[in-house]
C-alpha positions as CSV (number, residue, x, y, z in Angstrom):
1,X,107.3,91.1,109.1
2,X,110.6,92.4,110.3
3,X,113.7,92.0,107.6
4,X,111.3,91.0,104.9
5,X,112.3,92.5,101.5
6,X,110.6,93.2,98.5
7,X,112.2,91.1,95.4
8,X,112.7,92.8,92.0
9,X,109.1,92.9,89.7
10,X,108.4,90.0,88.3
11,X,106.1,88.5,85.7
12,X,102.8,87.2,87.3
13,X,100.3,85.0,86.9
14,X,96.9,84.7,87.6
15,X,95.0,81.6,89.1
16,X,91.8,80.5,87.9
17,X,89.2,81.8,90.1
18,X,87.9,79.6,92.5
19,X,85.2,79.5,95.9
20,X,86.5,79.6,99.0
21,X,84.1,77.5,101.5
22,X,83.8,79.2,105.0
23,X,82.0,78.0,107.7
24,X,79.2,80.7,106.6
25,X,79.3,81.4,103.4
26,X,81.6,80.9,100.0
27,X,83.3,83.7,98.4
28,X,84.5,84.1,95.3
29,X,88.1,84.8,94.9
30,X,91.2,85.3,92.5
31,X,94.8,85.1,93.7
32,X,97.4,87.1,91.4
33,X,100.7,84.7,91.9
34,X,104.1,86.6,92.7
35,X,107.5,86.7,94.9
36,X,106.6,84.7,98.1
37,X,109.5,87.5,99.4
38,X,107.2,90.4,98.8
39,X,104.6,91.0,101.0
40,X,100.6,89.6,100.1
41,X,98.3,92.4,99.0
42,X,94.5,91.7,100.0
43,X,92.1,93.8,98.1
44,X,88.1,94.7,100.1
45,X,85.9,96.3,97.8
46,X,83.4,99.3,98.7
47,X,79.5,99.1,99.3
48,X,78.9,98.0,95.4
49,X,81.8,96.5,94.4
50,X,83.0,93.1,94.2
51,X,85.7,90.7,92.2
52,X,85.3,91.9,88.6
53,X,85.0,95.7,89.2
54,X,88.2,96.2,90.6
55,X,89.3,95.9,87.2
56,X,93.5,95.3,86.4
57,X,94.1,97.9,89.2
58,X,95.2,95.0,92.1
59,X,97.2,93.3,88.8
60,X,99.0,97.0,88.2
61,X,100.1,97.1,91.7
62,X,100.9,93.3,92.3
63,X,103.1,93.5,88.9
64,X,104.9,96.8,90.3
65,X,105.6,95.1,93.5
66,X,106.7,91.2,92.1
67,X,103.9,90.8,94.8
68,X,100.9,88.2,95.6
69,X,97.4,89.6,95.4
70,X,94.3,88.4,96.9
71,X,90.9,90.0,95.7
72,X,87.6,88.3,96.7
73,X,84.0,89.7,96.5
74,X,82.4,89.7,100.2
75,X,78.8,87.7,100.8
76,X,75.6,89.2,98.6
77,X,78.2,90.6,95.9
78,X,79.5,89.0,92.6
79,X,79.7,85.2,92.4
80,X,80.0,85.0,96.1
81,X,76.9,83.3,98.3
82,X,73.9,85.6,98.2
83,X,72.7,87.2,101.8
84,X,70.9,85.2,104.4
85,X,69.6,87.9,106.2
86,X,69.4,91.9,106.1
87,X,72.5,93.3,107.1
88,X,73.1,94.9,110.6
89,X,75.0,98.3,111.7
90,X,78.0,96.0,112.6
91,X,77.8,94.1,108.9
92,X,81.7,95.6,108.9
93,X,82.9,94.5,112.4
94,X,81.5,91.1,111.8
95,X,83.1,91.1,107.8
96,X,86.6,92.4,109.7
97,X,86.7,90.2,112.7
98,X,84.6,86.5,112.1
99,X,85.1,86.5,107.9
100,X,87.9,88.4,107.2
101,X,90.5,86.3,109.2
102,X,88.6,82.7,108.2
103,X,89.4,83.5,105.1
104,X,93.0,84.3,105.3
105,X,93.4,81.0,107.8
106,X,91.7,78.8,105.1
107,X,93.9,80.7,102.2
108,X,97.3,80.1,104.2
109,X,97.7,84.3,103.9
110,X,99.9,85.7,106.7
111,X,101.1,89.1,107.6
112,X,98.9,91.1,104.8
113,X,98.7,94.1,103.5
114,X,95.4,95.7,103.2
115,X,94.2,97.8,100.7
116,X,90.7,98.8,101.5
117,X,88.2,101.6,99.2
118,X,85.3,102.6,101.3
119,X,83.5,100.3,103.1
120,X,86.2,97.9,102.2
121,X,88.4,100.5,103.4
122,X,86.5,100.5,106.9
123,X,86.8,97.0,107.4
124,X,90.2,96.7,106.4
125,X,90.7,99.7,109.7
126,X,88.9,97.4,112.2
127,X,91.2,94.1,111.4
128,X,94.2,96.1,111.3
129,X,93.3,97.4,115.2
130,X,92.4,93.9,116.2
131,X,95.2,92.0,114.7
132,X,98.4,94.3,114.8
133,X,100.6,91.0,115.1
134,X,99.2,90.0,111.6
135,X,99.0,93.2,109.7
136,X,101.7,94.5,107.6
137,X,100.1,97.7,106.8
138,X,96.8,99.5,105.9
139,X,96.1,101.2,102.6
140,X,92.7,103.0,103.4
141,X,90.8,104.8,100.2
142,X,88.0,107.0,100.9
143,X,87.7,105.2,104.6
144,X,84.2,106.0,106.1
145,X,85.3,106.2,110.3
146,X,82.1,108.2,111.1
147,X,78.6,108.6,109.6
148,X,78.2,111.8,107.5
149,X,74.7,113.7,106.1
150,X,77.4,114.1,102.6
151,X,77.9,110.3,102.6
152,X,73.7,109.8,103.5
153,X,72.6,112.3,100.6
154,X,74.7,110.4,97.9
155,X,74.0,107.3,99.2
156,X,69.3,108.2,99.1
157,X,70.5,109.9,95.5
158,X,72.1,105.9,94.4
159,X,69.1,104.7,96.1
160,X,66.5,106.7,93.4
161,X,68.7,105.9,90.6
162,X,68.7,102.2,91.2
163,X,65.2,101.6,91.8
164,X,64.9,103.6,88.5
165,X,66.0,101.1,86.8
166,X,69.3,102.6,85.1
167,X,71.8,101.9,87.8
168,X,70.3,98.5,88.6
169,X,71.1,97.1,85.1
170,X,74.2,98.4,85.1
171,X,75.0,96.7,88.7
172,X,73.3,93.1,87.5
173,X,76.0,92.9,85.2
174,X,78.5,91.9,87.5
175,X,76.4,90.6,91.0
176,X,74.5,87.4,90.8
177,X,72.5,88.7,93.5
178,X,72.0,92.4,92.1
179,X,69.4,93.0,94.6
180,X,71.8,91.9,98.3
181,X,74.3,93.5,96.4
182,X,73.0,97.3,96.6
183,X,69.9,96.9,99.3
184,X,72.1,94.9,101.5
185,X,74.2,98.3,101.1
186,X,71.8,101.3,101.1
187,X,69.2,100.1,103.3
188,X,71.5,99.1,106.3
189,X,73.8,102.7,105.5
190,X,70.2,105.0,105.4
191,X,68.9,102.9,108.6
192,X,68.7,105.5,111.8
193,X,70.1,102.6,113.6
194,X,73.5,103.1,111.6
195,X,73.5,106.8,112.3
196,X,75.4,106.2,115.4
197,X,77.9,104.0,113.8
198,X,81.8,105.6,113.8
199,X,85.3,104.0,114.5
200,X,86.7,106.0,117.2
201,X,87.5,102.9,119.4
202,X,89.1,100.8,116.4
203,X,90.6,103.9,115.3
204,X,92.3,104.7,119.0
205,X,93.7,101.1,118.8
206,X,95.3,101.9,115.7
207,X,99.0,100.8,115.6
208,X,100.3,99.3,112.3
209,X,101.6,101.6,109.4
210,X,98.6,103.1,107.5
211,X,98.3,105.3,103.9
212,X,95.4,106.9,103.6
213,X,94.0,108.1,99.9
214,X,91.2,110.5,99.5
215,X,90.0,112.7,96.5
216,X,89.3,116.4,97.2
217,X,85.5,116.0,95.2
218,X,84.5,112.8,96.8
219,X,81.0,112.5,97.0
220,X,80.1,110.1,100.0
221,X,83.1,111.6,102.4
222,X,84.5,114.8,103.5
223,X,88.9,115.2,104.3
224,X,87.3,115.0,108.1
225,X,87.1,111.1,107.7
226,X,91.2,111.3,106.7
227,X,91.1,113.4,110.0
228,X,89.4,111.4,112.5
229,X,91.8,108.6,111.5
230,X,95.2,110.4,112.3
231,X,93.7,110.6,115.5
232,X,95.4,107.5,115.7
233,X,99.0,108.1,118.2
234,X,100.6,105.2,118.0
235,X,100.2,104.0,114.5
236,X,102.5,106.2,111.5
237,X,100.2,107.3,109.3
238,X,100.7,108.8,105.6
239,X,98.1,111.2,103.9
240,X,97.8,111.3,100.4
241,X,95.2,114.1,98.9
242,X,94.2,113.6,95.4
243,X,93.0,116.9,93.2
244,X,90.1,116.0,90.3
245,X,89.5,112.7,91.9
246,X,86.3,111.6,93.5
247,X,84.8,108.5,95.8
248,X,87.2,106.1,93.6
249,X,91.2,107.1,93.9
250,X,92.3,104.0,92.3
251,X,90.1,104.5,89.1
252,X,90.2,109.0,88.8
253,X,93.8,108.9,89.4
254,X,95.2,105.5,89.0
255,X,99.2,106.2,88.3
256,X,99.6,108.2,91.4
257,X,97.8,105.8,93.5
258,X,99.6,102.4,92.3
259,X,102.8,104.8,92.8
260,X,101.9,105.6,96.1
261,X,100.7,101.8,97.3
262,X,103.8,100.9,96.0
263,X,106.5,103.2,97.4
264,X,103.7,102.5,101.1
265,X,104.8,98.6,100.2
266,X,107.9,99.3,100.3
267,X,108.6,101.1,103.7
268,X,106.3,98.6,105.3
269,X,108.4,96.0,104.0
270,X,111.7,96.7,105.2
């Protein structure tokens, strides 16, 4: 979005949170209202996540930034339409390319930028290769690009804790469909059909500016995932390492990340 500039902060408002109704499915959604100068932030949760558990961190950085937000909760998570079917080793190319960009189309949300955690983080890679034209930047946390044992032996250790009950309760507060919300996850993740799964192709097509965020003690991804992704040679990428911080940036060490999205916002903005 050349010449765009980002207006001064501003005080924000939040709309009600309403359904938006694809040809698929209907997700749940809130919009954080801001400058319609400063450029629309879209928020993708990780594997459990969804709306609600994203907390006031997209309000922290929309207020910072005067800026629009867009969080939703992707199908089989939160409020959103439960799961038709299991999910498949491309569940993230077909979230990226088919949902991802009916969504934006049917929310009138141009020229984005992305700020993805995980899986989230994953998909919000893939759209960003396919649609340069229509990306104003990538903010990847804890981006999985390739499939590692670290990320499979924390994601079987989830798996015994949920079915013991503990974690499951904990999850149902916040998914209508508890159940698509982590199977839908671990099973597809722990399938040997998914262990040949990486984003070297997406990640080679790479063009538009990109942060990525990673904490030195994450559990479900080694620094070699931050690596695989400045691969990329054509798109200018920004590294940001985080000590005492684990699979969730945004929640161990909140200040420096909304201060690094923001100061990312900016430059992409000019």
């Amino acid at each position: 979005m050349p010449g765009a500039r980002l207006a001064a902060p501003v005080t924000i408002k939040v709309k009600c949170m309403p359904f938006a109704d694809l040809k698929s499915c209907s997700l749940h959604y809130r919009l954080i209202l801001g400058s319609p100068d400063a450029p629309t932030l879209v928020f993708i949760h990780e594997g459990l996540g969804c709306v609600g558990l994203w907390r006031d961190f997209p309000d922290r950085v929309a207020r910072k930034l005067g800026a629009r937000a867009l969080i939703y909760s992707r199908s089989g998570y939160g409020h959103s339409s439960p799961l038709t079917a299991k999910r498949e080793p491309d569940f993230m190319h077909h979230e990226a390319l088919v949902v991802l960009p009916e969504l934006l189309a049917t929310l009138g949300i141009n020229n984005p930028i992305l700020i993805g955690h995980s899986d989230g983080a994953s998909i919000a890679l893939i759209y960003g290769a396919a649609h340069p034209e229509s990306t104003l930047g990538l903010v990847l946390m804890a981006p999985h690009v390739f499939v590692e044992a670290l990320t499979l032996s924390s994601i079987a250790r989830a798996a015994e804790a949920y079915e013991a009950g503990h974690l499951r309760d904990r999850l149902a507060q916040h998914h209508d469909n508890v159940d698509d919300a982590f199977r839908g996850w671990s099973e597809i993740w722990l399938s040997p059909r998914f262990g040949t799964w990486d984003l070297s192709k997406e990640v080679s097509c790479l063009s538009v500016p990109t942060l990525l965020i990673q904490g030195e003690d994450d559990p479900y991804g080694t620094l070699a995932q931050l690596d695989a992704c400045e691969t990329a040679k054509a798109a200018p990428i920004t590294r940001c390492v985080l000590s005492s911080c684990g699979h969730s940036p945004h929640r161990d060490q909140e200040l420096a990340v909304v201060e690094a999205i923001s100061k990312f916002a900016v430059s992409c903005a000019r």
